[in-house]
py3Dmol code that shows the C-alpha trace and the ligand (Angstrom):
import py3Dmol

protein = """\
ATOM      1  CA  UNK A   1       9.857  -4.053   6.480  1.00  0.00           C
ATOM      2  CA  UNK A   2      13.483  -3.835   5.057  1.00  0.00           C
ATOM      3  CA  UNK A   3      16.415  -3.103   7.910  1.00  0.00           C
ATOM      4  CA  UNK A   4      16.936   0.126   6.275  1.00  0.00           C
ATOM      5  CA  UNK A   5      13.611   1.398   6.508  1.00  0.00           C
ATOM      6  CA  UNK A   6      13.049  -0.164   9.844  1.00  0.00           C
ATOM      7  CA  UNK A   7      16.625   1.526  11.253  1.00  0.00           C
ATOM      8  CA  UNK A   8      15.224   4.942   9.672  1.00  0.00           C
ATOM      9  CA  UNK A   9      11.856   4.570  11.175  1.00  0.00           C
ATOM     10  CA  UNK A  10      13.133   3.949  14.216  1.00  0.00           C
ATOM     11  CA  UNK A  11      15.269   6.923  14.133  1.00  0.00           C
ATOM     12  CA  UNK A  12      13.171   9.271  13.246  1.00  0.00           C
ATOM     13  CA  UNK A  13      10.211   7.882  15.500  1.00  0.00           C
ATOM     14  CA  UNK A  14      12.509   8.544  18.285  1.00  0.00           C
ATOM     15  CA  UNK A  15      13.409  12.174  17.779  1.00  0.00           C
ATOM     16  CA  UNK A  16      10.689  14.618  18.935  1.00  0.00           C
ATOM     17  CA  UNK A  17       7.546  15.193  17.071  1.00  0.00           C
ATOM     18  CA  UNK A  18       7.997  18.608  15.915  1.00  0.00           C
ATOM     19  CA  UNK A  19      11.184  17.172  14.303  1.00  0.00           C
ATOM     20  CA  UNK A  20       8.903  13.973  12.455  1.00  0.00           C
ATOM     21  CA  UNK A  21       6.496  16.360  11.142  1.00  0.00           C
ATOM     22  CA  UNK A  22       9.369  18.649   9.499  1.00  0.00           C
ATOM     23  CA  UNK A  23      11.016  15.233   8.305  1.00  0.00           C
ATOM     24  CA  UNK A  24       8.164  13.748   6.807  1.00  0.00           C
ATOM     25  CA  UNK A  25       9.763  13.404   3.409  1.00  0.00           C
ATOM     26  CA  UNK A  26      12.373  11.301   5.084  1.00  0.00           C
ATOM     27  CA  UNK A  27       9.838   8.727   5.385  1.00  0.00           C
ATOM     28  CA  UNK A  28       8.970   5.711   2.934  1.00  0.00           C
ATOM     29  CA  UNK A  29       4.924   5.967   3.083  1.00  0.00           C
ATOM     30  CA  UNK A  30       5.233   1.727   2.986  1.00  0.00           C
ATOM     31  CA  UNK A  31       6.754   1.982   6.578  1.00  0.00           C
ATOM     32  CA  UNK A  32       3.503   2.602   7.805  1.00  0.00           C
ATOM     33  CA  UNK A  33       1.168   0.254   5.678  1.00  0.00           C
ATOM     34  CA  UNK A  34      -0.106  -2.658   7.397  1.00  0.00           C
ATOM     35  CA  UNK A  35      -0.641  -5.711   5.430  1.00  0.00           C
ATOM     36  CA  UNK A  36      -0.784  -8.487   7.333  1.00  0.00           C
ATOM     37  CA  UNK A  37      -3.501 -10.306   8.837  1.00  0.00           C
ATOM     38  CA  UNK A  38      -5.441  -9.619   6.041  1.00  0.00           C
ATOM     39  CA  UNK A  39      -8.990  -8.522   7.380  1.00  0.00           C
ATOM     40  CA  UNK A  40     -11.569 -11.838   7.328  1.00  0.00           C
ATOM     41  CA  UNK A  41     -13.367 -11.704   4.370  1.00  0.00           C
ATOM     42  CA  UNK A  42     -17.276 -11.016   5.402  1.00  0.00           C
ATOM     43  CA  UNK A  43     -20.530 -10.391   3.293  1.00  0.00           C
ATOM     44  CA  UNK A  44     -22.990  -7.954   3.804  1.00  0.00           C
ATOM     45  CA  UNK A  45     -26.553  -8.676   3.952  1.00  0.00           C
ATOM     46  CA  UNK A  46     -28.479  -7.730   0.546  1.00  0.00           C
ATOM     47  CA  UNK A  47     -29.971  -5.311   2.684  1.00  0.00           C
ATOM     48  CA  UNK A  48     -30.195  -3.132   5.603  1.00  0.00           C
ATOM     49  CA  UNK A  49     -30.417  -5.379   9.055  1.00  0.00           C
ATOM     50  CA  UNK A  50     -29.617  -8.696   7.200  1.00  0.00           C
ATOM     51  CA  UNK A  51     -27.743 -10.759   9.036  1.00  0.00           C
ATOM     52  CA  UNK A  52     -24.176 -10.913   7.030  1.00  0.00           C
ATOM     53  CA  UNK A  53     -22.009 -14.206   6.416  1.00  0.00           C
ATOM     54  CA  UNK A  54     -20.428 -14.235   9.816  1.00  0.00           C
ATOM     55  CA  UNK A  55     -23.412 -13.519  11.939  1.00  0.00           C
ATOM     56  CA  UNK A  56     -25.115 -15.891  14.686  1.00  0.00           C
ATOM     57  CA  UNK A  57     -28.631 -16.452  13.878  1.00  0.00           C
ATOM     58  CA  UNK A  58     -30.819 -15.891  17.097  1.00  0.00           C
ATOM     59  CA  UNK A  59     -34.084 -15.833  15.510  1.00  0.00           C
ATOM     60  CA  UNK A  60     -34.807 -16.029  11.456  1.00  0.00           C
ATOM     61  CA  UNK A  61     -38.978 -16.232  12.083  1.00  0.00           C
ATOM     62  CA  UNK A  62     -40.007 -19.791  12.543  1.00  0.00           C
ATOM     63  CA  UNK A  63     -38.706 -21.151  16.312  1.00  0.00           C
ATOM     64  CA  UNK A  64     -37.911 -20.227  19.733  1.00  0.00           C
ATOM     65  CA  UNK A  65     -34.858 -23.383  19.244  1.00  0.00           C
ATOM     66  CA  UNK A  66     -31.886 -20.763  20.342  1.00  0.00           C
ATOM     67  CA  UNK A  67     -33.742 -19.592  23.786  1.00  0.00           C
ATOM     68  CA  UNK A  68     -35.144 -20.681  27.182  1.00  0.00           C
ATOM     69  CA  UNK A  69     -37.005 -19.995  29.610  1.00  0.00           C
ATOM     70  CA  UNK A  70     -34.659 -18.959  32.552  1.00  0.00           C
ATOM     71  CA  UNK A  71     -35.084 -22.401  34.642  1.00  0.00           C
ATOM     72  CA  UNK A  72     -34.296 -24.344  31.476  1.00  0.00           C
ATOM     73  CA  UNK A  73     -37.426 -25.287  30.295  1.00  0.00           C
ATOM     74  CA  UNK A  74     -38.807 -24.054  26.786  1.00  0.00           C
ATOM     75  CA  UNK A  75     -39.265 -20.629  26.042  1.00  0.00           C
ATOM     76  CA  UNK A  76     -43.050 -20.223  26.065  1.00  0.00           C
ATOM     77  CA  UNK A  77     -43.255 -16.694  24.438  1.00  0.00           C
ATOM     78  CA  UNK A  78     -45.422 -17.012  21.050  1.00  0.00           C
ATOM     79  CA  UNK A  79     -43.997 -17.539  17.952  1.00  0.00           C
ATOM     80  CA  UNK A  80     -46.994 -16.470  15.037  1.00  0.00           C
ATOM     81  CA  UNK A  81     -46.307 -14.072  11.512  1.00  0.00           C
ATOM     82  CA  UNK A  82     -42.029 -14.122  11.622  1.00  0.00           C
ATOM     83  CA  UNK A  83     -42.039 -12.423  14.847  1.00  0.00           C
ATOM     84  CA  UNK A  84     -42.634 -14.048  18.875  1.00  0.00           C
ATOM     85  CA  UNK A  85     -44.152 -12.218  21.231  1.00  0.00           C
ATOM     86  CA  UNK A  86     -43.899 -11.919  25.497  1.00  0.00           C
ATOM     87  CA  UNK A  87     -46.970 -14.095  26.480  1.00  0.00           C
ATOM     88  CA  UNK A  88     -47.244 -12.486  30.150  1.00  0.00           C
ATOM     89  CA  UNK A  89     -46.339 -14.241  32.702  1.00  0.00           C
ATOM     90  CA  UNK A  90     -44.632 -17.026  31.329  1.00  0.00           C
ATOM     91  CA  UNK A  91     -41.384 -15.183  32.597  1.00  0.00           C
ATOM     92  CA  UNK A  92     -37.913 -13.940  30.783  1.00  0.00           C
ATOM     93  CA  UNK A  93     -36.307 -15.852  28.234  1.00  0.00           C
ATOM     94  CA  UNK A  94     -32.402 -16.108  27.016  1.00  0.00           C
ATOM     95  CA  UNK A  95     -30.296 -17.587  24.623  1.00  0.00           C
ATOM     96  CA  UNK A  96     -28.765 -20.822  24.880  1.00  0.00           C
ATOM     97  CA  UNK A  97     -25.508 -19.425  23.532  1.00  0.00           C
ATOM     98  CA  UNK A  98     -23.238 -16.868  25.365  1.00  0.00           C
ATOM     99  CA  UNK A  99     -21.806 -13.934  24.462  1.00  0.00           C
ATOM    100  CA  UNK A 100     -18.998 -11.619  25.792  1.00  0.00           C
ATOM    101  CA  UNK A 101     -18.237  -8.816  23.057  1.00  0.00           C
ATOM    102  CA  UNK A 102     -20.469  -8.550  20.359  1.00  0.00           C
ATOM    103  CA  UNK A 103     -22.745  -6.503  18.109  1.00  0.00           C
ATOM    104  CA  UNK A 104     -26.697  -7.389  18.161  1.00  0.00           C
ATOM    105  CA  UNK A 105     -29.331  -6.447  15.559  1.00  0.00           C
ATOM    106  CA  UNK A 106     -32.614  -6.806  16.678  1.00  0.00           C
ATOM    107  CA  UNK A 107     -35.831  -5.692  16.233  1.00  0.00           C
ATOM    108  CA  UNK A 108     -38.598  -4.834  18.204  1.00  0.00           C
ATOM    109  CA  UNK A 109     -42.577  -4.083  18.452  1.00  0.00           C
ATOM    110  CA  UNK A 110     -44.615  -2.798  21.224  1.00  0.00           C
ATOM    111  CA  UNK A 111     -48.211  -3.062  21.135  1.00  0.00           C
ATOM    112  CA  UNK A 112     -50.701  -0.975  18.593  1.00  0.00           C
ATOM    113  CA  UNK A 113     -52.918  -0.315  21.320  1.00  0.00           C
ATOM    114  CA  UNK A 114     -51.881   1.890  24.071  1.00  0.00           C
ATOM    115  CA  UNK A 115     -53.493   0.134  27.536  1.00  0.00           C
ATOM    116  CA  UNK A 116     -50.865   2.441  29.798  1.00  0.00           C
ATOM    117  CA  UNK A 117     -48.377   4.960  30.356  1.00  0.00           C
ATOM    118  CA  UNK A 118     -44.739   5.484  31.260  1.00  0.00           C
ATOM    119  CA  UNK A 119     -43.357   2.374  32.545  1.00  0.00           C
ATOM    120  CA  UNK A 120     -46.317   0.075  31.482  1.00  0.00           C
ATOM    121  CA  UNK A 121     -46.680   0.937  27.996  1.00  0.00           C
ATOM    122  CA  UNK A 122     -45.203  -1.502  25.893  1.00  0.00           C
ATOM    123  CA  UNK A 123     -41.939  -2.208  28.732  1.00  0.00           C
ATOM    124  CA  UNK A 124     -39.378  -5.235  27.814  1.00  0.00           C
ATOM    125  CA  UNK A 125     -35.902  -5.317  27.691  1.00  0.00           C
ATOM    126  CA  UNK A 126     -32.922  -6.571  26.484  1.00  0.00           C
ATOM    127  CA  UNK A 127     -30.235  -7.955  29.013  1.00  0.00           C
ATOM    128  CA  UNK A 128     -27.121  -7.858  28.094  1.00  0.00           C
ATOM    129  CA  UNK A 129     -25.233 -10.432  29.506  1.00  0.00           C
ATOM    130  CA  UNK A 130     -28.106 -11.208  31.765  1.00  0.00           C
ATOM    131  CA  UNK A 131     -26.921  -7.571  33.710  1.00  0.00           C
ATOM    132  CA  UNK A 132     -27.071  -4.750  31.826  1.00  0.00           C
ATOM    133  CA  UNK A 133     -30.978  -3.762  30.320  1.00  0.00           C
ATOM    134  CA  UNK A 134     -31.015  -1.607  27.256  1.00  0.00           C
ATOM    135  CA  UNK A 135     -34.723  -0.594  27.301  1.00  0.00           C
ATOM    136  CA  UNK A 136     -37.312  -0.983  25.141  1.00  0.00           C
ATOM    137  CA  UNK A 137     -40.655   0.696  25.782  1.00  0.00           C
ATOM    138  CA  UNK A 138     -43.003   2.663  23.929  1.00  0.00           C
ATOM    139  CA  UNK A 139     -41.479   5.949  24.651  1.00  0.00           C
ATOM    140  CA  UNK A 140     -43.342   7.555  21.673  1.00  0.00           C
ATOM    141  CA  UNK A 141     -45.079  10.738  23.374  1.00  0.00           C
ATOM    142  CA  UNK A 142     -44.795   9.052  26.709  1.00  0.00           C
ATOM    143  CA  UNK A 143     -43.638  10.375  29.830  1.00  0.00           C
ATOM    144  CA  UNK A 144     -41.591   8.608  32.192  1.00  0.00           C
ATOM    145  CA  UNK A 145     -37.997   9.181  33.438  1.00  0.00           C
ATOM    146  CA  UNK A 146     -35.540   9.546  31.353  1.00  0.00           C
ATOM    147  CA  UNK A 147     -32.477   7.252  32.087  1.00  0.00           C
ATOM    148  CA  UNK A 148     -36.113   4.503  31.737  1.00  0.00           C
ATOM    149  CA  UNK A 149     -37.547   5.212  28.813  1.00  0.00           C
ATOM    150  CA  UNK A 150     -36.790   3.859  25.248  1.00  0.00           C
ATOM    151  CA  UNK A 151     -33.011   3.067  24.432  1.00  0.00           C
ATOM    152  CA  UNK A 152     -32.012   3.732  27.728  1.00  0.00           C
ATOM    153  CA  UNK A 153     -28.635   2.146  29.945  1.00  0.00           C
ATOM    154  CA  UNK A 154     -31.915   1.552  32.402  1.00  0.00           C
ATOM    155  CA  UNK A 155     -31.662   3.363  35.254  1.00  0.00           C
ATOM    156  CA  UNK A 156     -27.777   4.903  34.157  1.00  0.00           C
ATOM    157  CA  UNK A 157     -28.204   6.727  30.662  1.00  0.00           C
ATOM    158  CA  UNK A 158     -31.158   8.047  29.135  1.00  0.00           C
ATOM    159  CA  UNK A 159     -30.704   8.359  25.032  1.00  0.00           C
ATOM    160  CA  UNK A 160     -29.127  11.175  23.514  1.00  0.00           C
ATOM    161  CA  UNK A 161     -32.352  11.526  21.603  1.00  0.00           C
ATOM    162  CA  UNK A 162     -36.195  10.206  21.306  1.00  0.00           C
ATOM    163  CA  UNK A 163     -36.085   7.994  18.279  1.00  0.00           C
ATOM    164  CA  UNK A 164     -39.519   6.036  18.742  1.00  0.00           C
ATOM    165  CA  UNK A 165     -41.826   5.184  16.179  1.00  0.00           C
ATOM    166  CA  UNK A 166     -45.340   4.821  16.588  1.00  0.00           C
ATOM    167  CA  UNK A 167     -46.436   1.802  18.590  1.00  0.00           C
ATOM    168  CA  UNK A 168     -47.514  -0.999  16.587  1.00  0.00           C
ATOM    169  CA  UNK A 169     -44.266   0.060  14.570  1.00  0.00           C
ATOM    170  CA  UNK A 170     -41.005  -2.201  14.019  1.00  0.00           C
ATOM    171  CA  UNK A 171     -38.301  -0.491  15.374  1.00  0.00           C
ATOM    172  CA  UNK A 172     -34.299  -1.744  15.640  1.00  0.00           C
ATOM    173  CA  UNK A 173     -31.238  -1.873  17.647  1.00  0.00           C
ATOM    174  CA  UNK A 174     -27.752  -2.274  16.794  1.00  0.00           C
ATOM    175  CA  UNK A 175     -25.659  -2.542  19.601  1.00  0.00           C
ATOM    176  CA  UNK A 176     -22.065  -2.770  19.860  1.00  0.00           C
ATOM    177  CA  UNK A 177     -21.458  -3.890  23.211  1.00  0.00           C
ATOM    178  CA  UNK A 178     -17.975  -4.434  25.158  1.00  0.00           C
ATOM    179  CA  UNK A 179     -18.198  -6.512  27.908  1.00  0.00           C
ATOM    180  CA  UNK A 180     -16.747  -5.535  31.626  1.00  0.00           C
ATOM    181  CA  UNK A 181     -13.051  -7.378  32.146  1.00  0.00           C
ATOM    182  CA  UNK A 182     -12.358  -8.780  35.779  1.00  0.00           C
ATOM    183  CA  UNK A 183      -9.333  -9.454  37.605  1.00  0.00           C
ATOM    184  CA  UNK A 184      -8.894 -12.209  39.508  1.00  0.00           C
ATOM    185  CA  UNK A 185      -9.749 -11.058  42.552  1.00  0.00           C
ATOM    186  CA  UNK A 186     -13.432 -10.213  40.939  1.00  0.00           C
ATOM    187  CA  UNK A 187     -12.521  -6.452  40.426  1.00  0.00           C
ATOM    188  CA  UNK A 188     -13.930  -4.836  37.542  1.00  0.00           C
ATOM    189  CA  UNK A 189     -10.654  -3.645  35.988  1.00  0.00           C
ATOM    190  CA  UNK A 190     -12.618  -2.424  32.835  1.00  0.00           C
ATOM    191  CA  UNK A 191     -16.269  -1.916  32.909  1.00  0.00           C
ATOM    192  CA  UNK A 192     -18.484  -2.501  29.942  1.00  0.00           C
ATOM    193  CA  UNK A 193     -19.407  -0.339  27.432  1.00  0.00           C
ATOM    194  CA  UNK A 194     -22.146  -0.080  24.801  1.00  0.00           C
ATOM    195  CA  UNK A 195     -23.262   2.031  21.730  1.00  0.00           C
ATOM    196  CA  UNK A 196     -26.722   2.331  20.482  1.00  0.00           C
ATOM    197  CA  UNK A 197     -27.930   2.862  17.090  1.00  0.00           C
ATOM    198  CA  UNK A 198     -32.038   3.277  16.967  1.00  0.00           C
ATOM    199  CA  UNK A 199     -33.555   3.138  13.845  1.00  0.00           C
ATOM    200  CA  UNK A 200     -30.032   3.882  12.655  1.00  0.00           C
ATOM    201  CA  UNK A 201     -29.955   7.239  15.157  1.00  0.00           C
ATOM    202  CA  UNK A 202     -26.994   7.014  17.788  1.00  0.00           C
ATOM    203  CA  UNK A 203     -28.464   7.421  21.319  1.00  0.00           C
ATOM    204  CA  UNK A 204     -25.729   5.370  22.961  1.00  0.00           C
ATOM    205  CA  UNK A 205     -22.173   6.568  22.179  1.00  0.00           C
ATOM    206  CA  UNK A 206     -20.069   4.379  23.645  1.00  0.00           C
ATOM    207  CA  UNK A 207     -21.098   4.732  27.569  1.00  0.00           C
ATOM    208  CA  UNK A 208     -19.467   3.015  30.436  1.00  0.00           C
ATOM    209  CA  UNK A 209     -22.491   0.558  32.076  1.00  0.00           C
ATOM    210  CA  UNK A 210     -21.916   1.194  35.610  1.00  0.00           C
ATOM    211  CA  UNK A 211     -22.746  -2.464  37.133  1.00  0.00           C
ATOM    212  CA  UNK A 212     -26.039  -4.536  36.640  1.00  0.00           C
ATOM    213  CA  UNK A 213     -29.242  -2.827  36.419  1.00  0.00           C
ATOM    214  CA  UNK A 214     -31.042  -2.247  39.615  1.00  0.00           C
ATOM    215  CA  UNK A 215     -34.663  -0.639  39.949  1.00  0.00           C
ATOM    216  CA  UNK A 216     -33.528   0.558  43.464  1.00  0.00           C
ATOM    217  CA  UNK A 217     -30.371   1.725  44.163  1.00  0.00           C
ATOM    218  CA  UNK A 218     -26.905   2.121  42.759  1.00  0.00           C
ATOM    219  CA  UNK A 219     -25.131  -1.024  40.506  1.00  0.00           C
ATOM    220  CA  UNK A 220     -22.492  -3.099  41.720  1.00  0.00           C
ATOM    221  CA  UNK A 221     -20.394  -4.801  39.615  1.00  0.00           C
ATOM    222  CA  UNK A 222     -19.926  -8.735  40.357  1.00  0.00           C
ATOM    223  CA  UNK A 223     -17.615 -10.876  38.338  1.00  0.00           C
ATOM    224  CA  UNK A 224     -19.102 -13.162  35.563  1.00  0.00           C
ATOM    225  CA  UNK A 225     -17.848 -15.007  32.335  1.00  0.00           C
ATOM    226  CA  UNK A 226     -19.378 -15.167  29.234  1.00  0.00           C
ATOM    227  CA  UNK A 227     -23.363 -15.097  29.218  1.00  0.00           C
ATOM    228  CA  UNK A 228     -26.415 -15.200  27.455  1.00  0.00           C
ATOM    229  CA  UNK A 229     -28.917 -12.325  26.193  1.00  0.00           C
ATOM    230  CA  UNK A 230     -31.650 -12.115  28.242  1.00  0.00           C
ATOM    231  CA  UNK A 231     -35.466 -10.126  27.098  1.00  0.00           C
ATOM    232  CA  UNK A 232     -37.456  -9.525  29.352  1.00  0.00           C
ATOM    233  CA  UNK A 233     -41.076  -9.968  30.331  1.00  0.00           C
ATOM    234  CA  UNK A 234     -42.449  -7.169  31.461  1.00  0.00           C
ATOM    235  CA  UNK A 235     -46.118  -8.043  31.073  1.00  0.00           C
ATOM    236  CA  UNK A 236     -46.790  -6.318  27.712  1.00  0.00           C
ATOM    237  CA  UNK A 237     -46.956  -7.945  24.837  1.00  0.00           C
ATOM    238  CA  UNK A 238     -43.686  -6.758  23.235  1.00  0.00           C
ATOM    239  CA  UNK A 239     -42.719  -8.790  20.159  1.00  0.00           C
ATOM    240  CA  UNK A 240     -39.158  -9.374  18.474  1.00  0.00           C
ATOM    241  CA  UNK A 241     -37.594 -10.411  15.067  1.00  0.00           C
ATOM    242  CA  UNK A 242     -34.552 -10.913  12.773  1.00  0.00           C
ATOM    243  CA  UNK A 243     -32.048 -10.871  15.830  1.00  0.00           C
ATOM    244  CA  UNK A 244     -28.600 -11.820  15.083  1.00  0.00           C
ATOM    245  CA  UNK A 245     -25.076 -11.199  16.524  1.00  0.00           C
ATOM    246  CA  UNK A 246     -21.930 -11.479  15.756  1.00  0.00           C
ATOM    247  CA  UNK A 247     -18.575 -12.183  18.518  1.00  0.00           C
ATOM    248  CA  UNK A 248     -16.741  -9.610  17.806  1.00  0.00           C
TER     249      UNK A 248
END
"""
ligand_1 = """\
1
MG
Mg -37.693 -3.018 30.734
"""
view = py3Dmol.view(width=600, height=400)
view.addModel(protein, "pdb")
view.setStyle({"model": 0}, {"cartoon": {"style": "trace"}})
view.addModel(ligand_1, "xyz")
view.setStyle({"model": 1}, {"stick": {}})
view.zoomTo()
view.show()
């Protein structure tokens, strides 16, 4: 920016705004263009949900290499067809990497035949952070609550809208998720947020996650770093594929 146009911007920024608007013509439009940093050159996938240039791969279909099994042993979910699957009672699994802000793609299955209802058909989960359980269940004509069914903040926000194929179905997330900031006292001083797309509907728009998910009572928030995504094993045979993130 030149010293003139810097000294008029300034001047004008700093009278009123009724006067800006009736001055616009007193602006140079390059005062507010932003060059610089250019934005990081990134390419798309060829298609819809394909992980683009930047992304971290979580799980591309062959291995469970980028998880474990919570104490640190190998995840024992099975891997068969591109896709792994919770093999109940073998317990959650999470990533090996962790993750404060990102955006996650993945995609999920619940079983083609319906052994339950509610909270037992088809129930996993995906931890963000190891805290903060985004639902998955087969919440296609199912009752259960709300704020637990499909695409639900579990226990905190129930989706703006019922977006559930048929079980037996493929279905995906993308998340955008913001992670909670701490002080250093371990006060939240921002808590996290998080926006659902399912099966490219919006049913999270940007909510505030009110602590870690509890199945009784109300969250708390408790200061943590960086961490890993965590699914969970709900003992239905829930199966995942083509997850990827990117730090954002
Ligand atoms: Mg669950």
């Amino acid at each position: 920016m030149k010293t003139f146009q810097l000294f008029l911007f300034l001047s004008i920024a700093g009278l009123p705004l009724a006067a800006q608007v009736q001055n616009r013509e007193l602006f140079d439009p390059k005062v507010t263009e932003v060059w610089e940093p250019k934005a990081r050159k990134v390419t798309p996938g060829a298609t819809a949900g394909e992980a683009p240039s930047d992304a971290i791969i979580l799980f591309s279909g062959r291995d469970l290499a980028e998880w474990t099994s919570l104490d640190g042993s190998p995840a024992k979910w099975e891997v068969k067809d591109g896709a792994f699957t919770v093999v109940k009672g073998t317990g959650d699994i999470k990533t090996k990497k962790v993750f404060g802000d990102i955006q996650l793609h993945i995609e999920w299955r619940t079983p083609a035949t319906i052994e339950s209802e509610g909270q037992g058909r088809g129930n996993s989960g995906i931890f963000l952070q190891e805290r903060y359980e985004l639902q998955v269940l087969d919440s296609y004509e199912s009752q259960t609550y709300r704020n637990g069914q499909a695409g639900a903040i579990y226990k905190q926000h129930g989706p703006l809208v019922n977006a559930t194929r048929k079980p037996g179905e493929w279905q995906v997330y993308d998340v955008i998720y913001n992670a909670p900031r701490f002080n250093d006292n371990g006060e939240v001083v921002v808590p996290a947020y998080i926006t659902v797309f399912h099966n490219g509907i919006v049913i999270q728009n940007h909510v505030e996650v009110r602590g870690p998910t509890e199945f009784r009572g109300l969250p708390v928030y408790v200061a943590h770093g960086k961490a890993s995504i965590k699914l969970q094993d709900h003992g239905n045979a829930v199966s995942y594929r083509n997850i990827w993130v990117r730090e954002l």
